[in-house]
N, C-alpha and C positions, 0 to 999 in steps of 0.2 A: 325438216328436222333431222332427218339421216344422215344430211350433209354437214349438216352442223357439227352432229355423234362422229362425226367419222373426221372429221377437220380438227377439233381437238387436243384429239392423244396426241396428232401429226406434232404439237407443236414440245419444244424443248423441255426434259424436264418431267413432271407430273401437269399435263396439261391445263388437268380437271381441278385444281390444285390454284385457289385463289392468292395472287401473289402483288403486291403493290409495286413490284419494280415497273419504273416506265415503260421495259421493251411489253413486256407482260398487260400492261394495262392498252398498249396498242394495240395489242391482238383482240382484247376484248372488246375495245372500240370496232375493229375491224367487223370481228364477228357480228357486231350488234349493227353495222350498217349493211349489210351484207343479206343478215338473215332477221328483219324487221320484228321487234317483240312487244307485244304493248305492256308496259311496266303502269299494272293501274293500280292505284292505291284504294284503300278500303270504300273510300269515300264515293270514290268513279266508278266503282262497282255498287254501291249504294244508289248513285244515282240513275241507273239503269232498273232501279225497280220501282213501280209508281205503289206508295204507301205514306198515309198520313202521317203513323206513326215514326215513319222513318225521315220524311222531312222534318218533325219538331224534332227530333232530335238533334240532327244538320245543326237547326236553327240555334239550338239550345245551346251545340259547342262552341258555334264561331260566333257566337254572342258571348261567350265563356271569358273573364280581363284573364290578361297572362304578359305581365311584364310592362302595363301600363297600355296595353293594347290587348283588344278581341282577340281571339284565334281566326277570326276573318280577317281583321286588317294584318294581321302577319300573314295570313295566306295571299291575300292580292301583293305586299310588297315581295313575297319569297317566288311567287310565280311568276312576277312580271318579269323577269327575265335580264332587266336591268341592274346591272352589274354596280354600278354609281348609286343608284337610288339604294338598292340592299345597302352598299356597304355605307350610304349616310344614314340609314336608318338604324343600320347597329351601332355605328359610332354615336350619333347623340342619344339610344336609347339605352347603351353599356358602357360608354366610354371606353370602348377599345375602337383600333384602327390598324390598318397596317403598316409595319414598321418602314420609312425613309417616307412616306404620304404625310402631308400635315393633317392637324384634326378639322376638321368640320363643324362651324361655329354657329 
């Protein structure tokens, strides 16, 4: 973690200072391979707790419809990682695509 504080400021600028330019966005890819962080969401930290209470709940959101799909089946198609499958799932459930790609029938 020290090295991480101290690698930082090193860099151009206000280091600390979130910035969307590319060169900027490398560095924090860098940092993030470099010095390993577990980025867990409410849920992954939910699940490290054993409570009844807390599973129905789980259960109750990702059965939750949102947009003609559960908040499960959007979480299994957003995490799978497949890049093709996401983007034909948003196209035939929003009709949008990226532009010069045909749409997906």
């Amino acid at each position: 973690m020290r090295e991480a504080q101290a690698l930082v400021p090193s860099w151009a600028g206000n280091g600390a200072a979130y910035l969307p330019a590319p060169a900027h966005q490398k560095l924090l890819r860098e940092l993030m391979n470099r010095f390993p962080y577990r980025l867990d969401t409410n849920f992954a930290k939910m699940d490290r707790i054993a409570h009844a209470d807390i599973e129905a709940f789980k259960e109750r959101v990702y059965a939750t419809e949102f947009h003609g799909h559960t908040i499960g089946a959007w979480k299994r198609l957003l995490a799978h990682g497949d890049e093709d499958a996401i983007r034909r799932g948003l196209e035939i459930q929003f009709n949008i695509r990226d532009e010069g790609r045909p749409v997906v029938k």
